[in-house]
C-alpha positions in Angstrom: 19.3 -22.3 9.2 17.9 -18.8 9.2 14.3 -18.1 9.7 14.4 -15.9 6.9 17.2 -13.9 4.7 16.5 -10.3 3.6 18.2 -8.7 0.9 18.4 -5.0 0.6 19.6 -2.8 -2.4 18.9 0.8 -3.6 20.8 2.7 -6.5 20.1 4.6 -9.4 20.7 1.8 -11.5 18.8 -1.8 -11.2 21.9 -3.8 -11.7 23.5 -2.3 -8.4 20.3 -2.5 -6.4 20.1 -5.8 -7.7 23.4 -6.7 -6.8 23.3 -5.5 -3.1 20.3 -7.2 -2.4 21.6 -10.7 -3.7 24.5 -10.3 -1.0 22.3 -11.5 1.3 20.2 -13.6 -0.6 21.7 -16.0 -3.2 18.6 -18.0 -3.7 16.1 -15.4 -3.1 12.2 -16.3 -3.3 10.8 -13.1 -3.7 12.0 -9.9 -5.1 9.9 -6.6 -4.2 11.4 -3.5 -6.7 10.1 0.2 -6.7 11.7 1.8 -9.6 11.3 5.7 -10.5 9.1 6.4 -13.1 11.6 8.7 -15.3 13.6 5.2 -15.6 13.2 3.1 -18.5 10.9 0.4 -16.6 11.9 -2.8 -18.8 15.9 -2.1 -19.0 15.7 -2.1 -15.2 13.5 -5.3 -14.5 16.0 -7.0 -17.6 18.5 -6.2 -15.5 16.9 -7.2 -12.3 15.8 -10.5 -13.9 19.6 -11.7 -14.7 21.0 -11.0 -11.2 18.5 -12.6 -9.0 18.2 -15.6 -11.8 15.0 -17.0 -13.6 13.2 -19.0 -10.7 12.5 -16.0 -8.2 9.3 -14.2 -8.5 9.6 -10.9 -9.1 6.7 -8.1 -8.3 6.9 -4.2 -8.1 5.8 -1.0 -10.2 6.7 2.7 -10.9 7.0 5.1 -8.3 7.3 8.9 -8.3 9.5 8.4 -4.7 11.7 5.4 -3.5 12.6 5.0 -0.3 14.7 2.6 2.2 16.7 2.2 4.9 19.6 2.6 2.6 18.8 6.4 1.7 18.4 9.2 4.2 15.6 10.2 2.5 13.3 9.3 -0.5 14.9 9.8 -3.6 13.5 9.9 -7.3 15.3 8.3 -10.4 15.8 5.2 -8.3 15.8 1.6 -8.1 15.0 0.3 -4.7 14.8 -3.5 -4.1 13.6 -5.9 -1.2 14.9 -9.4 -1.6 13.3 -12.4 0.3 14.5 -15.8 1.1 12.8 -18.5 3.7 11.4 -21.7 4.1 8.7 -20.9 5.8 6.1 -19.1 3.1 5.4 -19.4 -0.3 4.4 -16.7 -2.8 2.3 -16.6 -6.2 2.1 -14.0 -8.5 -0.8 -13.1 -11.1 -1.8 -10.2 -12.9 -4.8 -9.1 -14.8 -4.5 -6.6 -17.6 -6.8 -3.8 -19.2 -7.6 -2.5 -15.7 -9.1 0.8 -17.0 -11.5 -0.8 -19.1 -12.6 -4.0 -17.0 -11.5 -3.7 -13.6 -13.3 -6.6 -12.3 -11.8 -9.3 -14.9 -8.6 -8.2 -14.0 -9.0 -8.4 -10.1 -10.5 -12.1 -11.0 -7.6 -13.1 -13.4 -5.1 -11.6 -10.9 -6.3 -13.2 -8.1 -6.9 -16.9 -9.7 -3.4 -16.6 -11.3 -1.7 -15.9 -8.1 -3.8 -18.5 -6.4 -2.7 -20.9 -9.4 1.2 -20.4 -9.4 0.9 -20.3 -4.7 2.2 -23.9 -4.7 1.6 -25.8 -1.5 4.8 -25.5 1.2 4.7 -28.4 3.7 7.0 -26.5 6.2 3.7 -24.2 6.2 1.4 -26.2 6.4 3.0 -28.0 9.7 3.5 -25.1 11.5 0.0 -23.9 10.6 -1.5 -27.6 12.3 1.1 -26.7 15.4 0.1 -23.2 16.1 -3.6 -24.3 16.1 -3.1 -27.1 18.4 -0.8 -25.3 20.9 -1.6 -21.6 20.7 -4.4 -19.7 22.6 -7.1 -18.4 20.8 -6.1 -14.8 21.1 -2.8 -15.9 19.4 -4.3 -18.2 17.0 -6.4 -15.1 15.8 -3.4 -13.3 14.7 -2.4 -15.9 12.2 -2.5 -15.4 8.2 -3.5 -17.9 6.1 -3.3 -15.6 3.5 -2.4 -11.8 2.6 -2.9 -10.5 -1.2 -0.1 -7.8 -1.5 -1.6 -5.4 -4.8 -0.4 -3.1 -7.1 -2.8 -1.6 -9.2 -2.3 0.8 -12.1 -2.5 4.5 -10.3 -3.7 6.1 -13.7 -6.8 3.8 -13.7 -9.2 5.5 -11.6 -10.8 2.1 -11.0 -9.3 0.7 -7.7 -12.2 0.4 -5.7 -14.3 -1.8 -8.7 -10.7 -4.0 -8.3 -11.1 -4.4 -4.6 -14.6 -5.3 -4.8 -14.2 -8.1 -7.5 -10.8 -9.3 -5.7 -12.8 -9.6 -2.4 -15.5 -11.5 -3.8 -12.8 -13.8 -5.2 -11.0 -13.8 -1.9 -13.8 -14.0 0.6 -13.2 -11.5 3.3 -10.8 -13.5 5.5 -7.7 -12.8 3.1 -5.8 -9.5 4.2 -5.1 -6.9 1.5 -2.3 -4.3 1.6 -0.6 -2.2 -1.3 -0.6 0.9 -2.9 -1.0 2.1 -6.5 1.5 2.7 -8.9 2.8 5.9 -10.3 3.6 8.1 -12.5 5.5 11.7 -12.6 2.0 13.1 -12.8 2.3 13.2 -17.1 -0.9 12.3 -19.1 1.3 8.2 -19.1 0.4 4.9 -18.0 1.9 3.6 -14.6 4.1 0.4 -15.1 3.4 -2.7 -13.2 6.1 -5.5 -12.5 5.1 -9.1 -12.1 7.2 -11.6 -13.8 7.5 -9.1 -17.0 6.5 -5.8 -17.5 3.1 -4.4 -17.9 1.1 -0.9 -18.2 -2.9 -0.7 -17.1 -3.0 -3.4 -15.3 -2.6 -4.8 -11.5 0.1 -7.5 -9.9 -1.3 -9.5 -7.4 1.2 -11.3 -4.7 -0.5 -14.3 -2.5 1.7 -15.0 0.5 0.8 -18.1 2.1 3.2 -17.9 5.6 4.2 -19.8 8.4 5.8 -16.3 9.6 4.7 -13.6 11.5 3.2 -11.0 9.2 1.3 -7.8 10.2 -0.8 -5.5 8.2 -2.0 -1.9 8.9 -3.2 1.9 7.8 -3.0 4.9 8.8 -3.0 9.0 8.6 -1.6 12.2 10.0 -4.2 13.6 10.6 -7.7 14.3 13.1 -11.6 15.7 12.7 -11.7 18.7 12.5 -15.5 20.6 13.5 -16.3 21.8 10.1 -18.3 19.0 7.4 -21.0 19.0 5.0 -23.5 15.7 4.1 -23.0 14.5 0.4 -26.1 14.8 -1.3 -25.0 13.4 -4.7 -22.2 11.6 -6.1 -21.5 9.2 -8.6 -18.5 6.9 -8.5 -15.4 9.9 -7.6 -17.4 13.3 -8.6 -19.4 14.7 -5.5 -22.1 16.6 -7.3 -24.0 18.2 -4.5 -23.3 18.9 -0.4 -26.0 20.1 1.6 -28.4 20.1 -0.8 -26.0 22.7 -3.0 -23.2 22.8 -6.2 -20.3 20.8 -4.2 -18.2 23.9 -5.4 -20.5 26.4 -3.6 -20.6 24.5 -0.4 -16.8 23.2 -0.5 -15.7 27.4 -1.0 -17.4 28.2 2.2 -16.0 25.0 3.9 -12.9 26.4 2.9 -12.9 29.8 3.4 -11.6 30.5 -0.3 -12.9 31.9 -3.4 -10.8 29.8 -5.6 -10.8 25.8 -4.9 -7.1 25.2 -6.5 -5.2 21.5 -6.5 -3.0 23.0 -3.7 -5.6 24.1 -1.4 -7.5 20.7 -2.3 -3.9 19.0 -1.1 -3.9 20.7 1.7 -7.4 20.4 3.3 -8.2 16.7 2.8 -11.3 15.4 3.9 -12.5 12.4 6.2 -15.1 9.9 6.2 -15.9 7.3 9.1 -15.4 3.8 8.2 -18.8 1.6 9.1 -17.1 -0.6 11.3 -17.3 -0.6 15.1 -14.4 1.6 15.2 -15.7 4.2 12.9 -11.9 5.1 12.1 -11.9 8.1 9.6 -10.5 7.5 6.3 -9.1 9.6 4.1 -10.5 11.2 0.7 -8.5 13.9 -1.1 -9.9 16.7 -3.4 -8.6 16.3 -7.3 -10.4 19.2 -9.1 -13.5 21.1 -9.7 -15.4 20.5 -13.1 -17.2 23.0 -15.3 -20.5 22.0 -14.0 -19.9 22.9 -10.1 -19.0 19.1 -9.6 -15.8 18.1 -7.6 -13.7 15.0 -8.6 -12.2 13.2 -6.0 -9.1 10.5 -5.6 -11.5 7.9 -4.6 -14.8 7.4 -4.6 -17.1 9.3 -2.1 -20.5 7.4 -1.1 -23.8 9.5 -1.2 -24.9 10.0 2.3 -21.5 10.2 3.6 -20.7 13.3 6.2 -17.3 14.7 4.5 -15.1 15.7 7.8 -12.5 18.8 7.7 -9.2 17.4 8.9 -6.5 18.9 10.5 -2.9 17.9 11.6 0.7 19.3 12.3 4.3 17.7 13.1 3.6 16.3 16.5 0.0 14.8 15.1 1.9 13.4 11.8 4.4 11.7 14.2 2.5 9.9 16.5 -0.1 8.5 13.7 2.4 7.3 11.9 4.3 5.8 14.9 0.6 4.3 16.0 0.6 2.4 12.3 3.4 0.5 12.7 3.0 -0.4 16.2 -0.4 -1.5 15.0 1.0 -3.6 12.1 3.6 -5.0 14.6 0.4 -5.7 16.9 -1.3 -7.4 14.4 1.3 -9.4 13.6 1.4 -11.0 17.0 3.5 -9.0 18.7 7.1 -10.6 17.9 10.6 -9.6 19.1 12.6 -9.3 16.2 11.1 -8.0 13.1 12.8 -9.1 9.6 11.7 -6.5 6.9 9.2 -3.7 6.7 7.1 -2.2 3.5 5.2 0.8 3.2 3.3 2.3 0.2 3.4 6.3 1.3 0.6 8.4 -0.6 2.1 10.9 -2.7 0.7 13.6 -1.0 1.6 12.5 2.3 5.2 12.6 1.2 4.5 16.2 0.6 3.2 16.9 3.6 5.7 15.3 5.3 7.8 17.6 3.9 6.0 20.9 4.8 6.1 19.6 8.4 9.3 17.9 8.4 8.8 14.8 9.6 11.3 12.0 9.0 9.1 8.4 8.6 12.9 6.6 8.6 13.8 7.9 12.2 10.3 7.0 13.2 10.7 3.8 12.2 14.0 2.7 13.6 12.5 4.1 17.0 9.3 1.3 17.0 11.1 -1.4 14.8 15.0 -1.3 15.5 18.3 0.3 14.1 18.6 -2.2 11.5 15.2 -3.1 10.5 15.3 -3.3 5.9 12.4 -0.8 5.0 11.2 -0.4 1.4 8.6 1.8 0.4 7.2 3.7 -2.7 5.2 6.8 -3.1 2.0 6.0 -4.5 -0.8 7.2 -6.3 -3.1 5.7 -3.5 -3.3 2.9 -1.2 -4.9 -0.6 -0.3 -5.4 -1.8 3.1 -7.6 -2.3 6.1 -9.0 -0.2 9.2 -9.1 -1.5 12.3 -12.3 -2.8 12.4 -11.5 -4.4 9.1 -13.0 -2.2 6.4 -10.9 -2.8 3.0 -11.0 0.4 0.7 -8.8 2.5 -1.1 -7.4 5.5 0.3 -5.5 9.1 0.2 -3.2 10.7 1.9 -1.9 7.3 3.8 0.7 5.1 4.5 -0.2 1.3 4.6 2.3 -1.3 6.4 3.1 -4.7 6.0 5.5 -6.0 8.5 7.7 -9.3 8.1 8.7 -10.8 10.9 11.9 -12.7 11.8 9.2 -15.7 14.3 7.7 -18.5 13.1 3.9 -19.1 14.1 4.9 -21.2 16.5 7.0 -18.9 18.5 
């Protein structure tokens, strides 16, 4: 019997991405589906829901960008579709509505609905009590006992108050990785898929595994030597830097008389995670305010030194090549890899473009040939640094990586 089956599909219609990815998995599990924004959201997972049958679970959201190892290239107007079938994990879903207006109620009903439907897998749960007794501890180390996979609502603006009420639900041991859903940047709610259809709200997936999984995150770019201290700041809005309006300070930073969206885009900012690594994260411009303020993507801490960044093909290649040999890492190093995710930001699918870098090459050259990827662009992303610092990010691509090993192996 197979480890585990992976079903791939991707079309412009959800009945033949649907149908490609139940070729290779008649029974499947779980069913991952990115489907393009312009697309009416309900029709498709209707017509997702009859072809893979009413006992697989079924998670996914809008995208503006889907991508796999179908297409060339990401397309838009889409339906892309991962399909998973194995013995060896279990999944439950939960999802907690009016995100927007209580953030940390939904991260708890998410959270205790997903832990409520994540029924208890015996194969699991042996090879969990055989990988303890037999492995080394730097093996044992690597192992999952659980990983949330999230999909907040992109248009919320809350995702960090969700991450802080799902870790206190979770504890800190419990991996997170995701991205945020999307939109085609219209004044409309994302869509989030989890067992139905749902807008301003977040879809929680808890994996419990007795297969190799990996998690990572990671950026294209470096510090620059140019940075100002945040004096004030409340929530996403940077109100002062040095001591001065954020827009007075942030014009000189960069060299401009007008602070535009594109030049914001283009000239992110970093911040050191507090962990031992003090990786730098990434926090992307959104648009000045009428009072001198600057809104952000995510939240910017008082205190925090903002970092220029800098980056160009050759950088944007090898980060993104050091992200999924990371995730692969983490995952405990296995030989054969079964299925990959990534939830791309947005705006580093633009920049990917300006520089020309091709993520799908990139991967087949760490994972394989044939490795199933499926990826969205998002309106920000979930996931982890090194050291272990969970936040929500811009400009980055965060990995989950499936592989085709038991724990045991």
């Amino acid at each position: 019997m197979a480890i585990i089956r992976v079903g791939l599909g991707h079309a412009v219609d959800a009945i033949t991405a649907a149908r490609q990815a139940m070729e290779k998995t008649p029974k499947p599990d779980l069913v991952i589906c990115f489907v393009g924004f312009s697309l009416d959201i309900e029709q498709a997972y209707r017509d997702i829901r009859e072809a893979v049958g009413e006992k697989a679970a079924v998670i996914g959201g809008s995208a503006w960008g889907e991508f796999s190892s179908l297409m060339p290239e990401p397309q838009t107007d889409s339906v892309v579709i991962l399909s998973l079938q194995s013995a060896y994990f279990s999944v439950g879903l939960g999802v907690g509505e009016q995100l927007s207006e209580q953030p940390e109620q939904a991260a708890k009903d998410a959270i205790r609905h997903a832990y409520a439907n994540l029924l208890s897998n015996p194969a699991v749960m042996s090879l969990m009590a055989i990988a303890l007794d037999s492995k080394g501890a730097n093996e044992v180390s690597r192992i999952k006992p659980c990983i949330n996979m999230v999909l907040p609502d992109g248009t919320s603006g809350q995702e960090e108050a969700f991450l802080r009420s799902l870790i206190l639900e979770t504890g800190t041991v419990s991996q997170i990785i995701g991205g945020s859903t999307a939109t085609d940047f219209s004044d409309r709610k994302s869509y989030q898929i989890c067992n139905g259809v749902y807008q301003d709200a977040a879809a929680v997936a808890s994996f419990s595994s007795g297969l190799k999984i990996g998690t990572a995150m990671g950026h294209p770019y470096v510090p620059a030597s140019k940075g100002a201290v945040v004096t004030q700041a409340a929530g996403r809005t940077v109100i002062s830097l040095n001591g001065k309006t954020a827009t007075e300070v942030l014009k000189k930073l960069l060299d401009s008389e007008e602070l535009t969206p594109e030049l914001f885009i283009q000239n992110p900012f970093g911040i050191k995670s507090s962990d031992v690594f003090a990786e730098y994260t990434i926090k992307s411009a959104q648009q000045v305010n009428d009072d001198g303020s600057v809104s952000f993507y995510a939240e910017i801490p008082k205190g925090a030194f903002l970092r220029e960044m800098r980056t160009d093909a050759e950088i944007a290649k090898k980060r993104f090549k050091e992200t999924l040999e990371k995730a692969i890492i983490d995952a405990g190093s296995p030989k054969k890899i079964a299925a990959v995710i990534v939830f791309n930001c947005i705006l580093r699918h633009q920049l990917k473009c300006r520089l020309q870098v091709d993520d799908l090459s990139l991967l087949k050259e760490i994972c394989g040939e044939d490795v199933p990827l499926i990826g969205f662009n998002t309106f920000g992303e979930q996931g982890a640094t090194q050291g272990g610092s969970i936040g929500h990010y811009n400009q980055t691509a965060t990995v989950m990586v499936i592989a085709e090993e038991v724990i045991t192996q």
